[in-house]
MOPAC internal coordinates of N, CA, C and O (Angstrom, degrees):
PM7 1SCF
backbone

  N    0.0000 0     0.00 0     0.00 0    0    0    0
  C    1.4558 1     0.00 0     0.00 0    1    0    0
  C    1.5222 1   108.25 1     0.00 0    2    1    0
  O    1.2310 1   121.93 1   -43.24 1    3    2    1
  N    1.4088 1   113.92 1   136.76 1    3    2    1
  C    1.2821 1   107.33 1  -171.79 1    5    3    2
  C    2.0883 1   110.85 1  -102.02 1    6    5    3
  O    1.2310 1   139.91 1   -12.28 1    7    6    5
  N    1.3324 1    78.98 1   167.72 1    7    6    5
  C    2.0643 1    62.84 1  -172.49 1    9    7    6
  C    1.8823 1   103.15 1  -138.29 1   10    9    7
  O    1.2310 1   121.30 1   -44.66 1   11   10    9
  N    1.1046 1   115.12 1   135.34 1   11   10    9
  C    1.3982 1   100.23 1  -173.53 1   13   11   10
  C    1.7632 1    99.58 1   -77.59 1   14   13   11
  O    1.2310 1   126.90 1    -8.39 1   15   14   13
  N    1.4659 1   104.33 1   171.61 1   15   14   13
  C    1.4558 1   124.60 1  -176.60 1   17   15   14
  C    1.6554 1   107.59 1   -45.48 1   18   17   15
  O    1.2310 1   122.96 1   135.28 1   19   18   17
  N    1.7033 1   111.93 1   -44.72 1   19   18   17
  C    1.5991 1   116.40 1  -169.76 1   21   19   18
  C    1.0971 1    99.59 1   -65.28 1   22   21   19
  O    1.2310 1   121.45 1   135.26 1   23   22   21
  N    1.3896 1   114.83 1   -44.74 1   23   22   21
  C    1.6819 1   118.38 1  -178.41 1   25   23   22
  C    1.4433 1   105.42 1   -40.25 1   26   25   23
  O    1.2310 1   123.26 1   107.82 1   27   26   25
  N    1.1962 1   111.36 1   -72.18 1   27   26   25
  C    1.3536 1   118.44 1  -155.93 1   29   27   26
  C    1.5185 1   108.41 1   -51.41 1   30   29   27
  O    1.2310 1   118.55 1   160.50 1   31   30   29
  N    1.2944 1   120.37 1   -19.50 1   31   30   29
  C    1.5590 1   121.44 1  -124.71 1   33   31   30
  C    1.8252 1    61.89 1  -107.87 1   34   33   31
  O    1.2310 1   110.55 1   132.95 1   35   34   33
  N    1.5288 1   135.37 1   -47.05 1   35   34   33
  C    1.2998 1   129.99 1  -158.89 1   37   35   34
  C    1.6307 1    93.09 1   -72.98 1   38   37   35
  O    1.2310 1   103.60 1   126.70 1   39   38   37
  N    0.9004 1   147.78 1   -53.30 1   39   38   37
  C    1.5778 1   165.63 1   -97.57 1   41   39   38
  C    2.0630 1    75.63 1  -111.44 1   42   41   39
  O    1.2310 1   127.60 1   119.34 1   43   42   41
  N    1.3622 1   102.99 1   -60.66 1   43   42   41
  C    1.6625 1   102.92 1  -169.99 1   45   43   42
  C    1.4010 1   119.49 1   -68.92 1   46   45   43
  O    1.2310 1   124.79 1   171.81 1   47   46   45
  N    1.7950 1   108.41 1    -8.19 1   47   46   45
  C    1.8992 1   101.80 1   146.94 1   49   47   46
  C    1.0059 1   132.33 1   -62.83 1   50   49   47
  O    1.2310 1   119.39 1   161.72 1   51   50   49
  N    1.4274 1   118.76 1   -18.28 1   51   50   49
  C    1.4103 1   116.22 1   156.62 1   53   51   50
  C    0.9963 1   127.25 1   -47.98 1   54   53   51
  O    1.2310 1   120.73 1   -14.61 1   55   54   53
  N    1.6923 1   116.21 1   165.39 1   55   54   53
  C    1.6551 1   111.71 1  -173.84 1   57   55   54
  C    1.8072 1   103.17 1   -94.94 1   58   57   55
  O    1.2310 1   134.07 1   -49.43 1   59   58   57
  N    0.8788 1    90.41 1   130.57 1   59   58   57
  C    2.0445 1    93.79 1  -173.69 1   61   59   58
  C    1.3777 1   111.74 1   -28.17 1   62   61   59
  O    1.2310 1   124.83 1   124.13 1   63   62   61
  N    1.7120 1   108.33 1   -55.87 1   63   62   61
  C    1.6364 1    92.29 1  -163.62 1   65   63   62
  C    1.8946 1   104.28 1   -77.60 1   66   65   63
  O    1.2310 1   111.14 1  -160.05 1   67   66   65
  N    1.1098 1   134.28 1    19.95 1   67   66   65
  C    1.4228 1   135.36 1   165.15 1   69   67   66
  C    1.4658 1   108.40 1  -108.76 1   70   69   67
  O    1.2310 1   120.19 1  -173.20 1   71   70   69
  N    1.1215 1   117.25 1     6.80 1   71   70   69
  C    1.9277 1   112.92 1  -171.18 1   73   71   70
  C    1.1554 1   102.97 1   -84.44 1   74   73   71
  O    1.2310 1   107.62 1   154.03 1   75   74   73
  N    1.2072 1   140.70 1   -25.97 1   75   74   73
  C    1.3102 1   142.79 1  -154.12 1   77   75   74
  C    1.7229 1    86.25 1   -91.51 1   78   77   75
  O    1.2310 1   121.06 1    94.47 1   79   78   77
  N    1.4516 1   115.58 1   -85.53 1   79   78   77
  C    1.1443 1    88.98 1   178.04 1   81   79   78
  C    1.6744 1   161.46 1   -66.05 1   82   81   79
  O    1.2310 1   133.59 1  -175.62 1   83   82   81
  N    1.4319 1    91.34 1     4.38 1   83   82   81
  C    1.4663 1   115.42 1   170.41 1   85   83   82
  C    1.5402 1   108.51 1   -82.43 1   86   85   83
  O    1.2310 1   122.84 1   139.91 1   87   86   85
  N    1.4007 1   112.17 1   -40.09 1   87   86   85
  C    1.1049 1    97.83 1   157.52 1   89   87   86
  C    1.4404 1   138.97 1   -44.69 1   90   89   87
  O    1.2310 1   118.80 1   106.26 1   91   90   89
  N    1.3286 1   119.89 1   -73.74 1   91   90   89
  C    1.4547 1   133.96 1   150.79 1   93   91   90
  C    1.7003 1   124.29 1     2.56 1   94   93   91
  O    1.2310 1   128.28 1   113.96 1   95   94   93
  N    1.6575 1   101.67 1   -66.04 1   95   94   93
  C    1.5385 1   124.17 1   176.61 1   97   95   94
  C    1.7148 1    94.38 1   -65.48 1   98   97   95
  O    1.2310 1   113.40 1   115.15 1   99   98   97
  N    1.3616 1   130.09 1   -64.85 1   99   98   97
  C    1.7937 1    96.20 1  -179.44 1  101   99   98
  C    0.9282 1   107.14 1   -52.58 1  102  101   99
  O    1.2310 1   107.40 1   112.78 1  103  102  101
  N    1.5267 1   141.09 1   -67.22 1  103  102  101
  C    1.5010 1   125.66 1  -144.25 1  105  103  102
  C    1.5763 1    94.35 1   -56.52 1  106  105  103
  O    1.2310 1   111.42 1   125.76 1  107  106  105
  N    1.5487 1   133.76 1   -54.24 1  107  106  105
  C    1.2555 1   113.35 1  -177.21 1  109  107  106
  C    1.3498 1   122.38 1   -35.85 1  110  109  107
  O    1.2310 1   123.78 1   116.49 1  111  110  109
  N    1.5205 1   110.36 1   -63.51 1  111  110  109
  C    1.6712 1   124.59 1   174.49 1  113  111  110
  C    1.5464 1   123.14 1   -37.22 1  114  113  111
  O    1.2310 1   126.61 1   153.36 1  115  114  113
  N    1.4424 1   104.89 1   -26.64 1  115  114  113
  C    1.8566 1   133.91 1  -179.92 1  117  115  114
  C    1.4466 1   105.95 1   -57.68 1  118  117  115
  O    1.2310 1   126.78 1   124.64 1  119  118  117
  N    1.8852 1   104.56 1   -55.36 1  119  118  117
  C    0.8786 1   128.40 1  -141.12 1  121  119  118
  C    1.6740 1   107.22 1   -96.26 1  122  121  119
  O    1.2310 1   125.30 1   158.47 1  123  122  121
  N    1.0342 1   107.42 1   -21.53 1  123  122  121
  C    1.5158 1   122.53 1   177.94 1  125  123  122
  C    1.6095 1   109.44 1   -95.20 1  126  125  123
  O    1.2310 1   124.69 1   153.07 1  127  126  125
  N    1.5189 1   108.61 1   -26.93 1  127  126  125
  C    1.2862 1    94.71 1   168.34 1  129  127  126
  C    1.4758 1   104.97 1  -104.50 1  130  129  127
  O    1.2310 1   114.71 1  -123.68 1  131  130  129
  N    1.0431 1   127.63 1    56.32 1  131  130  129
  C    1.1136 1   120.29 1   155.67 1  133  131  130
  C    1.9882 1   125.02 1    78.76 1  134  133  131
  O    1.2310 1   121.63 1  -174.48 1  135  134  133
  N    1.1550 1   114.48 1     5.52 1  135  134  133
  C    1.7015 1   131.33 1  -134.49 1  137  135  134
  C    1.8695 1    74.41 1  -123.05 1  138  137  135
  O    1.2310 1   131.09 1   -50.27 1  139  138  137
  N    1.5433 1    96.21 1   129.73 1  139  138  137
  C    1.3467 1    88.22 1   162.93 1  141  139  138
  C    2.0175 1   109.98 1  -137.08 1  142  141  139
  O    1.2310 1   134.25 1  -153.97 1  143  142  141
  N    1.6494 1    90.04 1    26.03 1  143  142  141
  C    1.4677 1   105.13 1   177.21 1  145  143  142
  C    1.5493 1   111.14 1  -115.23 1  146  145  143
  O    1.2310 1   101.26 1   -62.24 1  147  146  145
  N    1.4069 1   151.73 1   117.76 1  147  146  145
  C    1.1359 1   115.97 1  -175.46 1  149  147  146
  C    1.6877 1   116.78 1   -99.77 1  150  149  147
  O    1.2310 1   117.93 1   -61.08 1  151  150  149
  N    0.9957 1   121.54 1   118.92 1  151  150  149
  C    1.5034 1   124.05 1  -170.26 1  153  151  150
  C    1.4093 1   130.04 1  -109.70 1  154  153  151
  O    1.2310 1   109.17 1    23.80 1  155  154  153
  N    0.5993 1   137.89 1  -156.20 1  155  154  153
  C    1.9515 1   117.21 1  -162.59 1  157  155  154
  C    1.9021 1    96.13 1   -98.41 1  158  157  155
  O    1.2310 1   131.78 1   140.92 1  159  158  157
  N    1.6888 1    94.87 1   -39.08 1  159  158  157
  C    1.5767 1    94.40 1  -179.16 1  161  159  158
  C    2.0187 1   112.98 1   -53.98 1  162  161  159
  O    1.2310 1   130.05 1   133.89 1  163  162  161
  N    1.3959 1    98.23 1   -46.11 1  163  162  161
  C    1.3214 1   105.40 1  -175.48 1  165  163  162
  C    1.9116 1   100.87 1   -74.31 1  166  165  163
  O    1.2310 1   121.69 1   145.53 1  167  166  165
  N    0.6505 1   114.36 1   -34.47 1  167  166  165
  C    1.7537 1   117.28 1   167.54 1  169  167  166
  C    1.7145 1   107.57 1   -42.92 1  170  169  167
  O    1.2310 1   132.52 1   116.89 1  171  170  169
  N    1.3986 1    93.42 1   -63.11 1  171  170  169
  C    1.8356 1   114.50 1  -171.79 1  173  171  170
  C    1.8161 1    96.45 1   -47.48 1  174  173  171
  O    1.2310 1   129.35 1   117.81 1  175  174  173
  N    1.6254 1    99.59 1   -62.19 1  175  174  173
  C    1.8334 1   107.06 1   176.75 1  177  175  174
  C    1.5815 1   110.13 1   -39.71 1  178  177  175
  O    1.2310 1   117.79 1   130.33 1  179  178  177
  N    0.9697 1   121.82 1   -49.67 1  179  178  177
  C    1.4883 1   115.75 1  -134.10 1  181  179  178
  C    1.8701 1    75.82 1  -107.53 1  182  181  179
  O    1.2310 1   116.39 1   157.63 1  183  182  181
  N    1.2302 1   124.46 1   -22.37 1  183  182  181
  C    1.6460 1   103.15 1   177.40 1  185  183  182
  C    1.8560 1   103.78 1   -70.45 1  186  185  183
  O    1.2310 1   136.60 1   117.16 1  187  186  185
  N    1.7233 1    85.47 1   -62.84 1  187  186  185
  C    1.8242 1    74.68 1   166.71 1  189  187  186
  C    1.2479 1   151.15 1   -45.10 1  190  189  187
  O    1.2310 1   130.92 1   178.42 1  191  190  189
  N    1.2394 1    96.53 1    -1.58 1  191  190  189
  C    2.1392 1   103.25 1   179.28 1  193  191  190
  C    1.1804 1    91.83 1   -99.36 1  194  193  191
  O    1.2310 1   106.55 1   127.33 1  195  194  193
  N    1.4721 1   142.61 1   -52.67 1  195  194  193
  C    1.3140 1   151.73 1   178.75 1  197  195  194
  C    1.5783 1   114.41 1   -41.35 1  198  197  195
  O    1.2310 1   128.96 1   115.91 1  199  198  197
  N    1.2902 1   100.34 1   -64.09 1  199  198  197
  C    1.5302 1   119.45 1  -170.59 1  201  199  198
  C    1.2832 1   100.60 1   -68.32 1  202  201  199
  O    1.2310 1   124.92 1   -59.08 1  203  202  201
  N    1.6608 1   108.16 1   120.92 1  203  202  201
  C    1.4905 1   129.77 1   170.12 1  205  203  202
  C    1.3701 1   116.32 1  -108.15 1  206  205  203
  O    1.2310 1   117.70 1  -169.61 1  207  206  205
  N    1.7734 1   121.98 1    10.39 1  207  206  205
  C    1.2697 1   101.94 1   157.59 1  209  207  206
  C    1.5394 1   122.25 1  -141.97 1  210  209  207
  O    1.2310 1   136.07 1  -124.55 1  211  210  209
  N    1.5570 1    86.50 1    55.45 1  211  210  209
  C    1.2090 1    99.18 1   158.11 1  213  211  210
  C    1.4448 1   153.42 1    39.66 1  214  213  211
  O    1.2310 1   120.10 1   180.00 1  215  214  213

């Protein structure tokens, strides 16, 4: 799965030992919706379905 630069750049606010699998859960989320680029918008989506506190 490919990820643009912003992506990445959001993805590395994460805390390291959760990146791996946060990673993982977008590309799934990518992948189900159809997205085979991952971009900050689809980043923003797929944190917000995840993220329960809002």
């Amino acid at each position: 799965m490919e990820w643009t630069a912003e992506a990445e750049a959001k993805l590395k606010e994460i805390p390291f030992f959760v990146r791996p699998a946060a990673r993982k859960k977008i590309e799934k989320f990518a992948q189900e919706n159809n997205e085979t680029v991952i971009t900050v918008e689809v980043y923003i989506a797929a944190k917000q379905k995840f993220n329960t506190r809002s």
